[in-house]
N, C-alpha and C positions, 0 to 999 in steps of 0.2 A: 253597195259594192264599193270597195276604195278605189279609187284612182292612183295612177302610175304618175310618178313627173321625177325630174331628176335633178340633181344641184349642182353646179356647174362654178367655175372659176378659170382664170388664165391660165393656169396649168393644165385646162381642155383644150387649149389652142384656139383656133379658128374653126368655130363650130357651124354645120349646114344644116340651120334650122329647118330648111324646107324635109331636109330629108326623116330629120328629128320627128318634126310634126306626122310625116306618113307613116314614120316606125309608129305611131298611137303612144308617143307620150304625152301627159295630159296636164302637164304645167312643167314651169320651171322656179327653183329659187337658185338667182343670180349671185353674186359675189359682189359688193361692189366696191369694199375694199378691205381696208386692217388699221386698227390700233387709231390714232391722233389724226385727228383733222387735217393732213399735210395733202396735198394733189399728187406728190410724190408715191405715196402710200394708197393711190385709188385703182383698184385694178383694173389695168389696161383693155383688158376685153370686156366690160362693163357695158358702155355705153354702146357699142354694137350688140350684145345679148341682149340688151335691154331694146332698141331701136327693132332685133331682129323677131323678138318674140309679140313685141305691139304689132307690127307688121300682118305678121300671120297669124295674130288673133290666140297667140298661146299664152294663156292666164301667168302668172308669173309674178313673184317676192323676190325680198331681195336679204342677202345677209351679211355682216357687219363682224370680222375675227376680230376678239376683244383682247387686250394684252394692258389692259386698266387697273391698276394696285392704286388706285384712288378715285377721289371723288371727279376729281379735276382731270382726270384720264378718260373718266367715266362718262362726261358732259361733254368732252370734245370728240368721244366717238359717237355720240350722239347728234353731233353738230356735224362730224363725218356723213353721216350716212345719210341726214336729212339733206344737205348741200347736193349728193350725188341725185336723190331722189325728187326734189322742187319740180324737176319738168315734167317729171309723168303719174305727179299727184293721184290724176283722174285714170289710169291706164294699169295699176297696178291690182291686182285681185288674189294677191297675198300679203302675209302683214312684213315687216321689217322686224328679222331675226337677229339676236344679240349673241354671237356661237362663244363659249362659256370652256374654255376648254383648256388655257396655255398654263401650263403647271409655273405656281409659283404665286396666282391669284385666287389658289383655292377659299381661301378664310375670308377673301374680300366681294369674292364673285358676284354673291346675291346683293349686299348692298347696292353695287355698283350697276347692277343688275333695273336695278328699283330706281334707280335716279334714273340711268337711261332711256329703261318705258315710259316713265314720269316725261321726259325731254318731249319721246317719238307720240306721245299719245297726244300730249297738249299741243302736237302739231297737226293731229286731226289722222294720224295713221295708227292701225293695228300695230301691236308690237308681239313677238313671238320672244320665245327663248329656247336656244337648241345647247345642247350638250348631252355628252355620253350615258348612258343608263349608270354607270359606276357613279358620275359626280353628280347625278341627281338621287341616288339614293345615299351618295355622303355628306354630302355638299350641301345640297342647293333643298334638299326636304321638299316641307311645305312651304317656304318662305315666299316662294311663284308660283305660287298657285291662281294668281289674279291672270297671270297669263296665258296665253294659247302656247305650248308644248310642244316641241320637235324633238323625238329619243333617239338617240343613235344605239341600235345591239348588233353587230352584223351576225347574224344567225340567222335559222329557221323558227326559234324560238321569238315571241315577240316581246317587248319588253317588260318586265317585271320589276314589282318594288318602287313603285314612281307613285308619288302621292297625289291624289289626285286624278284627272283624266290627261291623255296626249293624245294629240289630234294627226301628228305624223309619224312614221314609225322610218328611219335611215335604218335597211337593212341590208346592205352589203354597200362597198366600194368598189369592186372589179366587174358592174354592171357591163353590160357590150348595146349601144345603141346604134342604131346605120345612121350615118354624119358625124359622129365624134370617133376621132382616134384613138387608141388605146380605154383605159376603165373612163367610165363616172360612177359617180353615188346615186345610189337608186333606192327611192321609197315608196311607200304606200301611204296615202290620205283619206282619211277617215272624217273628215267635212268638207263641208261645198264652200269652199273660202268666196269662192268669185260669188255666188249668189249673196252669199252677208253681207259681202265687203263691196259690191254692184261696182267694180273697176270698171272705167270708161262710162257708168251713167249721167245720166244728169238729174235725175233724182235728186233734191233737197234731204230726204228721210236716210240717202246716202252719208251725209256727212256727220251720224251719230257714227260713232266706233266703239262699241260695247266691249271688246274684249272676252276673255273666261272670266263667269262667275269664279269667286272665291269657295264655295260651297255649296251644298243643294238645299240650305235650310228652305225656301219658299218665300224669300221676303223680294215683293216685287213692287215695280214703281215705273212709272211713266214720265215725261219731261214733256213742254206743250213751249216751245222755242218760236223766237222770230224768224218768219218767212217762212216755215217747215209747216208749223203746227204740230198736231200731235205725232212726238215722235213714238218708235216700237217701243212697246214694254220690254224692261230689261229686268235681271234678278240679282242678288245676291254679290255685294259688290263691284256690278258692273258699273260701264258712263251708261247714265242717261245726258241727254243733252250733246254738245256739240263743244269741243276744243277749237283752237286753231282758225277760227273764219268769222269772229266776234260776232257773235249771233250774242243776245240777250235771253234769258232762260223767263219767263214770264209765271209759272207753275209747275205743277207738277202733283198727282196723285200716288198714294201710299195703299199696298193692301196686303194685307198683314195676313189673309185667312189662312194660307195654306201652312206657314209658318208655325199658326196657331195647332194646327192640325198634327203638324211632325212636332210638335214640342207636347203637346196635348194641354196645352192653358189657353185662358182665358185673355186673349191681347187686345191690350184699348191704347190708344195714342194721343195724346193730345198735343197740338202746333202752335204756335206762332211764327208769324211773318213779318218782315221788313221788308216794303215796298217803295221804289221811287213814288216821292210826294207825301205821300199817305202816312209811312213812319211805320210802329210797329204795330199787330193786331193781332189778340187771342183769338183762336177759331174754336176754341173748347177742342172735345172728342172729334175724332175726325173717323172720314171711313174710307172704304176703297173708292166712294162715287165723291168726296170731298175734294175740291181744288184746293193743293197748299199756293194760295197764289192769286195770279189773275188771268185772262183772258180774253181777247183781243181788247185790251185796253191800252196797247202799248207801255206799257208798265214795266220795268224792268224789275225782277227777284233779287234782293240787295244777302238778305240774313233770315234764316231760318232758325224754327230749337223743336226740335222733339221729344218727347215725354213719353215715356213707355211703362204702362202698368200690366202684370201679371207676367213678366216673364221668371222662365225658373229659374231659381240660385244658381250660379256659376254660370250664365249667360249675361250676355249685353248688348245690347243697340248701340252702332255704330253708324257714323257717316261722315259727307266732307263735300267740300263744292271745290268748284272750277270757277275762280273769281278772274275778272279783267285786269290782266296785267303781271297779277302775282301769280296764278299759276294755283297750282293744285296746295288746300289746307292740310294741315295735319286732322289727324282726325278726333272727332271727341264723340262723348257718350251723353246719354240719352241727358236732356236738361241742359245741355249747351249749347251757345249760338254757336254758328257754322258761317261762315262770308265774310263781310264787312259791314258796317253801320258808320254814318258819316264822312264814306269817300266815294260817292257819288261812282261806285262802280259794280257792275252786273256780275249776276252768278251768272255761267256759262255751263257747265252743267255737274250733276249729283252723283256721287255713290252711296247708298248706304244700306248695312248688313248685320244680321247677327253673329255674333261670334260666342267662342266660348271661353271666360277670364283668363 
């Protein structure tokens, strides 16, 4: 059954969350600012919705209006929104929304889009991306599909044409809540963000942030990180592993069968590994029970390569790590190293996916 929560900004005034919460709304996503990294630009009733929603235990994200026609616009509202958010890290059980909407960044959006999750995720948080049903089936396509999905249709109708899954549906604006004056925006959710995303735990297996897979091909993998251990299996372009808290990524397992199954071939994989100390090592064939890696040996996972045999024509194997320091790779295809070799620095953690050429 979806849940009800509302999205809220300084043009709600001075909102009484007590009242909020007894009307049975079931989360909030905050405002907590606009555009450039400026304090000027952060919105004023932020850090009270935010303070007031910890308080009384109402699950709650936050979002970020974008007015970024560059790269360089793109990275400081990313630095915006991470600045606003540092204190309630542990407190938050929605992800950090990029709202995708101010006419005149149409053609730039999704790039700009992709550096910012790039920014919000290697800082250890979900990233979302919300915009209109119009500019995601003009705009924005497939291109965010790695993300978790916010549509705005205000209708009865629910949103259509959107590639991919969306996880929240904004379906009106002139909602009536008791504690807030005049409208808010009122949606419906369609996943348990707080359970994924455990805000306020202290769980270690908390600080993976998977994200939306890219697609339902079947290709899944596990990460086995310092001080965590094994973290959850993820799929299909998600993180495995941990951004943001310099953990060291130690291994990790690959299992391909289901992949096999929806592709209908024959999939064999073979690895090598670059290890602190150790250097490089063929592991031949590997399998779903094959560690790419090590295991409490304190050993840090330097460079990986994967090798893909029997996939169909017009597919590919892809992937890419989470290195110390630099931040997320580009990515390459099957028979390429992935990391570093030589600069004594840790993969932090993995994606990798099939696609189609």
């Amino acid at each position: 059954m979806a849940k009800v929560i509302i999205d809220v900004s300084y043009h709600n005034g001075t909102i009484d969350w007590n009242k909020v919460k007894a009307a049975g709304i079931q989360g909030a996503i905050i405002r907590c600012g606009y555009g450039d990294n400026i304090a000027a630009q952060d919105d004023k009733q932020f850090k009270r919705n935010a303070d007031e929603c910890t308080r009384l235990g109402i699950p709650w994200g936050v979002y970020i209006y974008s007015y970024a026609k560059t790269v360089t616009q793109a990275k400081s509202e990313a630095a915006h929104a991470l600045r606003l958010v540092a204190p309630y890290k542990d407190k938050m059980s929605y992800p950090v929304y990029y709202d995708l909407e101010q006419a005149g960044t149409e053609s730039v959006a999704a790039q700009n889009a992709i550096v910012f999750g790039d920014i919000i995720e290697a800082a250890g948080y979900w990233c979302g991306i919300y915009s209109g049903q119009y500019w995601w089936q003009k705009y924005l396509g497939s291109k965010l599909d790695r993300f978790t999905k916010w549509v705005a249709r205000y209708s009865s109708k629910k949103p259509e044409g959107i590639s991919g899954t969306y996880d929240i549906w904004q379906y009106a604006s002139n909602g009536k809540v008791n504690g807030i004056s005049g409208n808010v925006d009122m949606n419906e959710v369609y996943r348990d963000f707080p359970s994924e995303i455990k805000g306020g735990g202290s769980s270690a297996k908390s600080k993976q942030v998977p994200g939306n897979p890219i697609n339902d091909m079947g290709v899944k993998y596990k990460a086995h990180c310092q001080t965590i251990g094994d973290c959850t299996e993820v799929r299909d372009g998600q993180t495995a592993g941990t951004t943001g808290y310099g953990l060291r990524m130690e291994g990790f397992w690959l299992n391909l069968e289901d992949a096999a199954k929806k592709l209908g071939a024959d999939l064999k994989v073979k690895a090598k590994v670059h290890e602190q100390k150790t250097g490089w090592e063929d592991l031949g064939y590997v399998s779903k029970d094959t560690l790419i890696g090590s295991k409490g040996e304190g050993r840090r996972l330097e460079a990986f390569i994967l090798e893909i045999e029997g996939l169909p024509e017009g597919y590919e194997l892809q992937y890419r790590t989470h290195v110390q320091t630099v931040g997320w790779t580009t990515w390459v295809s099957s028979g390429f190293s992935t990391g570093s070799v030589g600069m004594k620095k840790r993969i932090e953690a993995i994606q990798i996916k099939i696609v189609k050429k």
